[in-house]
VMD Tcl script that draws the C-alpha trace (Angstrom):
set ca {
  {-15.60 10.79 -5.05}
  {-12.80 8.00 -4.60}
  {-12.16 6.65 -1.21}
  {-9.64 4.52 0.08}
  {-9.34 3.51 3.73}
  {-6.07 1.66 4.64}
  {-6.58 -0.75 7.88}
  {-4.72 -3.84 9.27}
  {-1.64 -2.55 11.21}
  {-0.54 -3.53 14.33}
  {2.40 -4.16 16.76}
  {4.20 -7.26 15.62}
  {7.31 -8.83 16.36}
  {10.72 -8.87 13.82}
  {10.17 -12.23 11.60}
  {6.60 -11.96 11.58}
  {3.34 -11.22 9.06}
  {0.76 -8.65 9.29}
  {-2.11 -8.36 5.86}
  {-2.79 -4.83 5.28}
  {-6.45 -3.96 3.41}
  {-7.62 -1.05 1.21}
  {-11.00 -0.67 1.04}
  {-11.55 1.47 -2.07}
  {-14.98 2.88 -3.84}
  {-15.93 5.84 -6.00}
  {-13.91 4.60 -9.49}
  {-15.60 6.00 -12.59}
  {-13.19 4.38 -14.81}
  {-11.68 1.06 -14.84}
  {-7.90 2.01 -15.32}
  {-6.34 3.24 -12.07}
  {-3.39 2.21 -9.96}
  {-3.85 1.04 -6.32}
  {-0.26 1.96 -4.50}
  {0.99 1.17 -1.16}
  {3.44 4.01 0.69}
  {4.85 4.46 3.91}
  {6.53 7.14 5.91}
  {8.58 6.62 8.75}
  {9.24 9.88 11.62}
  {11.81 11.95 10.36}
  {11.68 9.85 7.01}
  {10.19 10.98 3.37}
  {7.31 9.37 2.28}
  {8.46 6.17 0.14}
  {6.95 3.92 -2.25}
  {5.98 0.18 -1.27}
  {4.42 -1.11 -4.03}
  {1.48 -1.00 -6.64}
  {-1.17 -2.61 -8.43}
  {-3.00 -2.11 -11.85}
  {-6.48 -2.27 -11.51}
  {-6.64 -3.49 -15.81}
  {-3.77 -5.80 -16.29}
  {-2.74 -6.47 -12.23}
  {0.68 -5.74 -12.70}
  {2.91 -5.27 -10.14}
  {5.79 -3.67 -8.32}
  {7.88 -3.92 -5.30}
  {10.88 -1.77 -3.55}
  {13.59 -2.79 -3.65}
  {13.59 -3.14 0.43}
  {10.38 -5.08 0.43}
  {10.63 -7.65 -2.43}
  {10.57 -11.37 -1.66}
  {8.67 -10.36 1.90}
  {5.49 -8.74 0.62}
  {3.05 -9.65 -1.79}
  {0.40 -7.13 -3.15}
  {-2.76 -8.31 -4.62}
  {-6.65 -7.19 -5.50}
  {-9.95 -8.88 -5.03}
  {-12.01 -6.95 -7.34}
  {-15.48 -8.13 -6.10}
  {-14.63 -6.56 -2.29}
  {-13.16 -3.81 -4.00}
  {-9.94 -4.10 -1.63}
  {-6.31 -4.34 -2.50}
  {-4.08 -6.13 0.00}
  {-0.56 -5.79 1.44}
  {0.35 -9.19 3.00}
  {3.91 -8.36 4.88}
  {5.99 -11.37 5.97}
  {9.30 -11.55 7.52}
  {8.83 -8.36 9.10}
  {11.89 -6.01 10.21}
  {11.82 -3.23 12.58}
  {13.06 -0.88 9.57}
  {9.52 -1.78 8.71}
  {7.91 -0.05 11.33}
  {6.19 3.02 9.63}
  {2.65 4.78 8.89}
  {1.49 2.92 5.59}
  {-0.84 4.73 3.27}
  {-2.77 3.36 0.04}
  {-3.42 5.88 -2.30}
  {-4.49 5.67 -6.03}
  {-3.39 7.45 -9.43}
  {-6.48 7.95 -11.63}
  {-5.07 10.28 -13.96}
  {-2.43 8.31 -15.47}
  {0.74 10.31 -14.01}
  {2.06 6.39 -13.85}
  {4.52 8.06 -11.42}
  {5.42 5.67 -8.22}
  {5.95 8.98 -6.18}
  {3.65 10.50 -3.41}
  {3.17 13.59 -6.14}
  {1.90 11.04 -8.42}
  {-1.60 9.75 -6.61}
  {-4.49 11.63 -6.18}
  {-6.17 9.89 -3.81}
  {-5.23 9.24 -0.49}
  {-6.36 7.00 2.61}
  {-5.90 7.30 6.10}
  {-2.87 6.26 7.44}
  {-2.70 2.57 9.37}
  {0.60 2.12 11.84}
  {2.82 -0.87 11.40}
  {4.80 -1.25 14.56}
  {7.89 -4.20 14.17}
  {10.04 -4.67 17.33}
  {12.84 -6.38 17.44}
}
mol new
graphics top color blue
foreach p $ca { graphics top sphere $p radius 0.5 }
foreach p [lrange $ca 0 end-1] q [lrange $ca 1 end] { graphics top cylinder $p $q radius 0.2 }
display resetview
């Protein structure tokens, strides 16, 4: 059975950098995509950004590109979210989660996997 715990948040101030980690295990096959999502209160769940576990490619919203950088390290089997130049509009539950079935969908209703949630708290 895949699981993916999410872990690293934390209250930090506007203009600073926080690494997120997702420990992941239970892969049968070698082509799956590592995502990173967060929901705000009162806000939909929205996509952060992803990894390829084959080729490492990557992607980043709009809101967070230039500030974040995702990456894997395949022998820990962890994918990381390091955050810089943190805003409060930041401040959200973040959630990895992985697509194994190839929906290649960067939507919540597109992973079939999820982790538990790790808060991200940015004030200002």
């Amino acid at each position: 059975e895949v699981q993916l715990q999410a872990s690293g948040g934390g209250l930090v101030q506007a203009g600073g950098s926080l690494r997120l980690s997702c420990a992941a295990s239970g892969f049968t096959s070698d082509d799956y995509v590592i995502g990173w999502f967060r929901q705000a209160p009162g806000k939909e769940r929205e996509g952060v950004s992803f990894i390829t576990s084959n080729d490492e490619t990557t992607y980043y919203a709009d809101s967070v590109e230039g500030r974040f950088t995702i990456s894997s390290d395949n022998a820990k089997n962890t994918v990381y979210l390091e955050m810089n130049s943190l805003k409060p509009e930041d401040t959200a539950v973040y959630y990895c989660a992985a697509d194994i079935d190839h929906d290649y969908v960067f939507a919540p209703h597109g992973y079939d996997y999820w982790g538990q949630g790790t808060l991200v708290t940015v004030s200002s």
